[in-house]
N, CA, C and O atoms as CSV, one atom per row, in Angstrom:
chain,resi,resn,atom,element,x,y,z
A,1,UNK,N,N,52.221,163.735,125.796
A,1,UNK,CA,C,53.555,164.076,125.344
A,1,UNK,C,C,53.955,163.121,124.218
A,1,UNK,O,O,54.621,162.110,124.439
A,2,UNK,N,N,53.601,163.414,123.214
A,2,UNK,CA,C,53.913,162.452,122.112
A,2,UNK,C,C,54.913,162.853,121.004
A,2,UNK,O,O,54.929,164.023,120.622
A,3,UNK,N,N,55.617,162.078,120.554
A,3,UNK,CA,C,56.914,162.521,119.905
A,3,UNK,C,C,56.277,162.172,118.006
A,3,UNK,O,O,55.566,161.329,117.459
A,4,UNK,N,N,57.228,163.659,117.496
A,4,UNK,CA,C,57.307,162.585,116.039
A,4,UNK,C,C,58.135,161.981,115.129
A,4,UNK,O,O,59.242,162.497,114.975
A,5,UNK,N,N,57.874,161.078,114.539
A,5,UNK,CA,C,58.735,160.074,114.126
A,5,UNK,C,C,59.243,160.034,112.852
A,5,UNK,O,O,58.460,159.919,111.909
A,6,UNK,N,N,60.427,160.109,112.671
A,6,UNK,CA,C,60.971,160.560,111.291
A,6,UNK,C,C,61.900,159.103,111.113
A,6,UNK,O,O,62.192,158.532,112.163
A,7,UNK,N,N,62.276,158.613,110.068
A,7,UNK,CA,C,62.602,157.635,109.162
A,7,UNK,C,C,63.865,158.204,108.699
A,7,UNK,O,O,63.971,159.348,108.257
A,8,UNK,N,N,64.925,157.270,108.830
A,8,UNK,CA,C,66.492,157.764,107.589
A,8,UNK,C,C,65.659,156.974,106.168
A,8,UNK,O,O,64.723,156.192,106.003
A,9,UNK,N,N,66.439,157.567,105.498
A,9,UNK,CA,C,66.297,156.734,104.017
A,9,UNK,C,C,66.544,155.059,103.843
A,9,UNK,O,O,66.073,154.290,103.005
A,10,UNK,N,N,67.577,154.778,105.101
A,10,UNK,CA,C,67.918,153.345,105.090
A,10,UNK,C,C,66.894,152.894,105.820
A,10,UNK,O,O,66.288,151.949,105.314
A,11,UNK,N,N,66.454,153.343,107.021
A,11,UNK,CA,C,65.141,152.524,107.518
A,11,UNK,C,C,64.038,152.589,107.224
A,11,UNK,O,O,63.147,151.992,107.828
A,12,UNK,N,N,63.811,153.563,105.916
A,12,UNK,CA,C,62.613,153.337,105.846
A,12,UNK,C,C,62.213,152.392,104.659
A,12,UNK,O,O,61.086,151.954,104.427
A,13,UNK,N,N,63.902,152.068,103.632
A,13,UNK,CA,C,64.011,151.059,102.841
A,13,UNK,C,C,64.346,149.752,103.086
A,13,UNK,O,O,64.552,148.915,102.207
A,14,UNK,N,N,64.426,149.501,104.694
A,14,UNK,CA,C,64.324,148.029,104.417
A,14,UNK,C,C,63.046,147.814,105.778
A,14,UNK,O,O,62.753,146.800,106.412
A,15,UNK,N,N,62.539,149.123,105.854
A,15,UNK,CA,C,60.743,148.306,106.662
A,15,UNK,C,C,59.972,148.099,105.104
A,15,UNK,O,O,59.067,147.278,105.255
A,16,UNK,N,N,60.029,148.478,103.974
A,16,UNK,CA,C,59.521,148.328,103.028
A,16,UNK,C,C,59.945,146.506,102.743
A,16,UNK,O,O,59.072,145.639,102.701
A,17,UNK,N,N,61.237,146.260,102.596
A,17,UNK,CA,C,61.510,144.967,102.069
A,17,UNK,C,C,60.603,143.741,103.403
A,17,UNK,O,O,60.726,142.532,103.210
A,18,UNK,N,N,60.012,144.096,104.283
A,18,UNK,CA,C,59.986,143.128,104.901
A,18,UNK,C,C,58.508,142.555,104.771
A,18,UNK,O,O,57.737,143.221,104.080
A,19,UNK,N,N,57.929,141.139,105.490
A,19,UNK,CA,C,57.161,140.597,105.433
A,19,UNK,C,C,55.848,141.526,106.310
A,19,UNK,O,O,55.950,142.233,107.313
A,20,UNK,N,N,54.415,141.127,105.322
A,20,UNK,CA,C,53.711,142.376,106.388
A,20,UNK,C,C,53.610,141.893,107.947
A,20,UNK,O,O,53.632,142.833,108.742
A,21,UNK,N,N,53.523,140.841,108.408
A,21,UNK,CA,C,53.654,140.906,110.118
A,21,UNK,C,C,54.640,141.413,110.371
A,21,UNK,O,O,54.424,142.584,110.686
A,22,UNK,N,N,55.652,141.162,110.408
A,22,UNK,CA,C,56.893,142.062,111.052
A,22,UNK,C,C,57.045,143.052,110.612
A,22,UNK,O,O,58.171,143.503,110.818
A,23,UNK,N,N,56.267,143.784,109.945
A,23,UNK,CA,C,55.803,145.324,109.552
A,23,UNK,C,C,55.340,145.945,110.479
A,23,UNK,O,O,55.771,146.877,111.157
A,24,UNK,N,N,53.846,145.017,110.478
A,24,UNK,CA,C,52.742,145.453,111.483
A,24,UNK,C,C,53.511,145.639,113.557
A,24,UNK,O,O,53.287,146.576,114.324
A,25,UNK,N,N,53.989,144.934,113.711
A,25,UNK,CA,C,54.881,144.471,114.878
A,25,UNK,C,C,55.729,145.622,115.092
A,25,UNK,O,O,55.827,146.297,116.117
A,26,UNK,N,N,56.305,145.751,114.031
A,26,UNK,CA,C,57.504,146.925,114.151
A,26,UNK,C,C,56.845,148.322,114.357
A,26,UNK,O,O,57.337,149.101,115.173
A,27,UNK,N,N,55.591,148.698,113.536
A,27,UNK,CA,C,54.840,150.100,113.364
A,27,UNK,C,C,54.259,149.918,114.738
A,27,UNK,O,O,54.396,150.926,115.432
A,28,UNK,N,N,53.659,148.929,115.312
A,28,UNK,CA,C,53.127,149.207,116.520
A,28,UNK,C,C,54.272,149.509,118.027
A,28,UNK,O,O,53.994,149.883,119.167
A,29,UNK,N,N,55.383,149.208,117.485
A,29,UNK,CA,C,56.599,149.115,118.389
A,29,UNK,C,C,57.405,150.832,118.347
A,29,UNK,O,O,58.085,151.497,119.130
A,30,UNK,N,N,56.979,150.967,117.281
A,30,UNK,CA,C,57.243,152.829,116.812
A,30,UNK,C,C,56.034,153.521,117.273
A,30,UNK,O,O,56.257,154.628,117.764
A,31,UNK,N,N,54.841,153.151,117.237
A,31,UNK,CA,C,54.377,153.775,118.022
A,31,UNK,C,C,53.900,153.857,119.323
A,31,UNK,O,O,53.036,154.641,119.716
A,32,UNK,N,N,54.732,152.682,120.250
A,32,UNK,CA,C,54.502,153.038,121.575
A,32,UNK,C,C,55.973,153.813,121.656
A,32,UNK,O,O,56.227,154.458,122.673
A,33,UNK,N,N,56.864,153.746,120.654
A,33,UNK,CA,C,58.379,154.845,121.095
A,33,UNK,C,C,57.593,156.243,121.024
A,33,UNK,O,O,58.318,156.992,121.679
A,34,UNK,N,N,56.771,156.802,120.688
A,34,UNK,CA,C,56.278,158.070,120.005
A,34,UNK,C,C,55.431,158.419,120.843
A,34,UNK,O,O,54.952,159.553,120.849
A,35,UNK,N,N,55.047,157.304,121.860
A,35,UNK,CA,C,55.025,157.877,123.104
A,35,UNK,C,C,55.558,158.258,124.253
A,35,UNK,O,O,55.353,159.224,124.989
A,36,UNK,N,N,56.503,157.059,124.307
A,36,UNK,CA,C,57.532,157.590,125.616
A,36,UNK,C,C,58.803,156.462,124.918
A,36,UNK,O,O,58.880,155.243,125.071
A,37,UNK,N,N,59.664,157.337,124.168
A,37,UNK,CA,C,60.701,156.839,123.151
A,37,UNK,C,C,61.726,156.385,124.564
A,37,UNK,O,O,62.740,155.763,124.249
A,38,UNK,N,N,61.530,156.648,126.046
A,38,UNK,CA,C,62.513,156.746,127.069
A,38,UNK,C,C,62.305,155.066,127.700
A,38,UNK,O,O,63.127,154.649,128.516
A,39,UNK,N,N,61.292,154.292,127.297
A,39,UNK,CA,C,60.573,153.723,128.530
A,39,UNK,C,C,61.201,152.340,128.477
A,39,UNK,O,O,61.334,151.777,127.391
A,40,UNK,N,N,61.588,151.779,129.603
A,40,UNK,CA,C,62.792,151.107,129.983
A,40,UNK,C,C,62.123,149.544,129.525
A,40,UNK,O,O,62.887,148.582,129.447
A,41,UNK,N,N,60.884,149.412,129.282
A,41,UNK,CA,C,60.222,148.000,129.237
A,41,UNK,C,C,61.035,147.849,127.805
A,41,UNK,O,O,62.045,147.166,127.637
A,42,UNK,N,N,60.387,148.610,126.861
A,42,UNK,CA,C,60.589,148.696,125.373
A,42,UNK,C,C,62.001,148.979,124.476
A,42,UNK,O,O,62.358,148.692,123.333
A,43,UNK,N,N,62.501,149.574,125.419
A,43,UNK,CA,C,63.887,150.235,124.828
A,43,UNK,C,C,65.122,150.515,125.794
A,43,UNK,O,O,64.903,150.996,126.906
A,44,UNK,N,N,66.259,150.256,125.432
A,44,UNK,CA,C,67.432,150.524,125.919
A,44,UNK,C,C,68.196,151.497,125.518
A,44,UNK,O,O,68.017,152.128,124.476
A,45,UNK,N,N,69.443,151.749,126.629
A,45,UNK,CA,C,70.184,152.991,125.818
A,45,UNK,C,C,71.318,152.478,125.137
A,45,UNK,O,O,71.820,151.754,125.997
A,46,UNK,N,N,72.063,152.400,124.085
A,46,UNK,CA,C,73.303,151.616,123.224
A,46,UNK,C,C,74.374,151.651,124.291
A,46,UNK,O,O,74.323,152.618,125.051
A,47,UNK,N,N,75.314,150.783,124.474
A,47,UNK,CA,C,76.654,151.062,124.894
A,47,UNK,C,C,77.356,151.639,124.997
A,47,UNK,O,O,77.888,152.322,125.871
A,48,UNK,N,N,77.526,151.220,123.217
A,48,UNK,CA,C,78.788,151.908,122.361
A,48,UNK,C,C,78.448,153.452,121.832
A,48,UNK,O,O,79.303,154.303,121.587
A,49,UNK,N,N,76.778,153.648,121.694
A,49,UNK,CA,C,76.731,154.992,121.671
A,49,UNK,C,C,75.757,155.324,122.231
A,49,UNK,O,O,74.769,154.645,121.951
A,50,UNK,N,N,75.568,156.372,123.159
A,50,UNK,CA,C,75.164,156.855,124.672
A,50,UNK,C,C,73.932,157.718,123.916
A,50,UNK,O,O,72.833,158.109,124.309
A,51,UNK,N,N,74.493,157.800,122.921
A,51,UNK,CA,C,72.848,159.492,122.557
A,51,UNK,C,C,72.213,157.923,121.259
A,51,UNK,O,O,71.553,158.350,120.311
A,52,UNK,N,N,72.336,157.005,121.272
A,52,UNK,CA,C,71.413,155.955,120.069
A,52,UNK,C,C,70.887,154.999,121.687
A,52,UNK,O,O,71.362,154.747,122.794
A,53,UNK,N,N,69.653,154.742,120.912
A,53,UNK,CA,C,68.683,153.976,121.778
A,53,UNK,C,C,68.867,152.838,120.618
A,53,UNK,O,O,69.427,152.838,119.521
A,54,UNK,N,N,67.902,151.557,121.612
A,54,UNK,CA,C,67.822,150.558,120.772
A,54,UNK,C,C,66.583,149.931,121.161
A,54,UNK,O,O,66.308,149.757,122.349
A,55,UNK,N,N,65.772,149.562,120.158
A,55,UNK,CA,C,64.258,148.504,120.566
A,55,UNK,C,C,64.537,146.742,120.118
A,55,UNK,O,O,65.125,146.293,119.134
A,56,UNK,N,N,64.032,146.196,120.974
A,56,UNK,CA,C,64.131,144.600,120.247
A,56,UNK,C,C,62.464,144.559,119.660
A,56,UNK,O,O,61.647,145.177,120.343
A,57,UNK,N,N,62.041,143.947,118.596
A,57,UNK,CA,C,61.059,143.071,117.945
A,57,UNK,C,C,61.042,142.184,117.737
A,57,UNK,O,O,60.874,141.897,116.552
A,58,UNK,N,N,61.193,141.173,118.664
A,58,UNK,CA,C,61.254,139.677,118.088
A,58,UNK,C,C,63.136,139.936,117.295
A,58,UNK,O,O,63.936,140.762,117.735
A,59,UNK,N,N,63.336,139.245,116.429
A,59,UNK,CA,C,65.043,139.088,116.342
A,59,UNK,C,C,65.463,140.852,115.004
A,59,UNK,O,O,66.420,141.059,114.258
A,60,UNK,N,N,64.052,141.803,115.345
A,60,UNK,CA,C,64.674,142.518,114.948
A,60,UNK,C,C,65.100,143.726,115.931
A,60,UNK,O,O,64.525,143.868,117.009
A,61,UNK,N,N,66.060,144.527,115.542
A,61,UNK,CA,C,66.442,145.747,116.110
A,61,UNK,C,C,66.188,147.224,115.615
A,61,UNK,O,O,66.810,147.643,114.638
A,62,UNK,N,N,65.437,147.874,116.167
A,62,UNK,CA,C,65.403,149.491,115.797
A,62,UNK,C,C,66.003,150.095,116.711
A,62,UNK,O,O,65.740,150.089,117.914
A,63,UNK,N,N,67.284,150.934,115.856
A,63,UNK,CA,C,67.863,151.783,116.447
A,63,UNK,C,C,67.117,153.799,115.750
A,63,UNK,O,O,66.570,154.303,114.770
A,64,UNK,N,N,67.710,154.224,117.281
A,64,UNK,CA,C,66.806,155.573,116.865
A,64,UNK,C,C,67.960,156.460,117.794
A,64,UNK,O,O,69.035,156.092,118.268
A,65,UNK,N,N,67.236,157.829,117.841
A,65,UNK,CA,C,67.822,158.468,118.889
A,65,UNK,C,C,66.841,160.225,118.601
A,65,UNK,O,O,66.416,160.924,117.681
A,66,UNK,N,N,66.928,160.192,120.205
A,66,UNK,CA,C,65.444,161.006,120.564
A,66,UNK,C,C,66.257,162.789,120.579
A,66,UNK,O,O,67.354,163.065,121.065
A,67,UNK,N,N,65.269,163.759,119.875
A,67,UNK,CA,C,65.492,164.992,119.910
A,67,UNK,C,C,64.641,165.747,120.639
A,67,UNK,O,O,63.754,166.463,120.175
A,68,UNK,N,N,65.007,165.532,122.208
A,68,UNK,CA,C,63.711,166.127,123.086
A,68,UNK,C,C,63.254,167.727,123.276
A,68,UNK,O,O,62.333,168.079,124.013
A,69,UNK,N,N,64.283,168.849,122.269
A,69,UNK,CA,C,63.781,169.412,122.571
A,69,UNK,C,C,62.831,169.353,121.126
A,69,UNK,O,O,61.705,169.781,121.380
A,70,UNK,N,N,62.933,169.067,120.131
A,70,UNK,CA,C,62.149,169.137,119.238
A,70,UNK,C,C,60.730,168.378,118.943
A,70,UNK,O,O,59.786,168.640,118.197
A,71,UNK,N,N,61.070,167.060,120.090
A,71,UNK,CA,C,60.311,166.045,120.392
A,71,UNK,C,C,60.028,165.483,118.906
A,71,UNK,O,O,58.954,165.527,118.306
A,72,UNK,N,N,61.276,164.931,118.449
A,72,UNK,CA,C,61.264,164.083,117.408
A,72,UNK,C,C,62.537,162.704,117.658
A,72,UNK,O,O,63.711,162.713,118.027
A,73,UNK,N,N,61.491,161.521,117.202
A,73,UNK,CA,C,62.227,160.197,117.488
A,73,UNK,C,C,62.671,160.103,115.800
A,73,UNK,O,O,61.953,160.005,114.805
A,74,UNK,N,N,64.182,160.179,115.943
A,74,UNK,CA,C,64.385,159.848,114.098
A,74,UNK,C,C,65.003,158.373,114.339
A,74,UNK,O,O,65.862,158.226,115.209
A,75,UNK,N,N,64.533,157.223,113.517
A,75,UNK,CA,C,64.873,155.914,113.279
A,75,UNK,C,C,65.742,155.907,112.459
A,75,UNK,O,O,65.363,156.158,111.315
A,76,UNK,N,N,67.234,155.630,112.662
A,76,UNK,CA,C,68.336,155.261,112.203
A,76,UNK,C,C,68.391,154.097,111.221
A,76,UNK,O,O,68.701,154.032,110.032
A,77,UNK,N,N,67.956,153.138,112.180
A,77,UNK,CA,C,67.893,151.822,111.143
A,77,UNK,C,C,67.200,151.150,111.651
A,77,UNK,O,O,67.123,151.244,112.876
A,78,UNK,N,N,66.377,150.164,110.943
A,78,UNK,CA,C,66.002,148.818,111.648
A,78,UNK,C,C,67.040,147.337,110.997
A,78,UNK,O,O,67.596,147.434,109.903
A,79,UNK,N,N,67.124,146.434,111.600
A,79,UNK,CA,C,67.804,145.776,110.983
A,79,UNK,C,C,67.661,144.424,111.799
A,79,UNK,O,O,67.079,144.492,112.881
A,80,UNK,N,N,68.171,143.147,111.344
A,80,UNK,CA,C,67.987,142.216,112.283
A,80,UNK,C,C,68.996,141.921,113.086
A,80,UNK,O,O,70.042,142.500,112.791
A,81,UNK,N,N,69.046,141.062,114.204
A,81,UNK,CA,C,69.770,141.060,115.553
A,81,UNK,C,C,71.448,141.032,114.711
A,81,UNK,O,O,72.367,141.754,115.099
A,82,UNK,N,N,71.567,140.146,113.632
A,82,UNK,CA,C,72.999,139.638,113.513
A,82,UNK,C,C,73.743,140.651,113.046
A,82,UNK,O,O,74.952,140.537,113.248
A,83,UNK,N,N,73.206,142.044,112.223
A,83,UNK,CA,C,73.517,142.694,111.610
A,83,UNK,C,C,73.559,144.071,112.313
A,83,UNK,O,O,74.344,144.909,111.868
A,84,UNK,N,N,72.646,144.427,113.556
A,84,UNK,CA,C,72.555,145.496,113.809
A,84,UNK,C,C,73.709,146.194,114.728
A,84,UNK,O,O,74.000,147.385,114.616
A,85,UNK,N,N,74.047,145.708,115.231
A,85,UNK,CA,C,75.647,145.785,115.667
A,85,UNK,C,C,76.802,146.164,115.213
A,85,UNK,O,O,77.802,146.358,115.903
A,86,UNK,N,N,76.733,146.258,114.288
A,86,UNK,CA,C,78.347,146.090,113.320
A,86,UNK,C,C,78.394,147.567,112.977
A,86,UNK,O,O,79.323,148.015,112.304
């Protein structure tokens, strides 16, 4: 059951600005979401908004939110801890 993974324009312009390990870290972190985008080790559900999930990477954050019947994970943003909140 594997999902696919679609990118906003904002996240997919600042996984570009970043250093390649925390590239590599992050793509491997998208693709265990693209397997089970649900799974409680890896990901949480937001608070403040109930249909956005959230992943930690080390001090970064990917936010997403899952379209199960289409079985597509679209990534909202990635961003780092201080910023992803706001």
């Amino acid at each position: 059951m594997s999902f696919r993974v679609e990118f906003s324009h904002q996240a997919a312009k600042e996984l570009k600005r970043l250093d390649r390990t925390t590239i590599k870290r992050i793509e491997a972190r998208i693709d265990e979401l693209s397997q089970n985008p649900f799974n409680p080790r890896i990901s949480q559900q937001k608070e403040m908004d109930p249909e956005s999930r959230k992943s930690r990477v080390g001090d970064w954050r990917i936010i997403y939110q899952v379209d199960e019947e289409r079985k597509i994970v679209n990534i909202a943003s990635i961003r780092p801890r201080s910023r992803a909140y706001r």
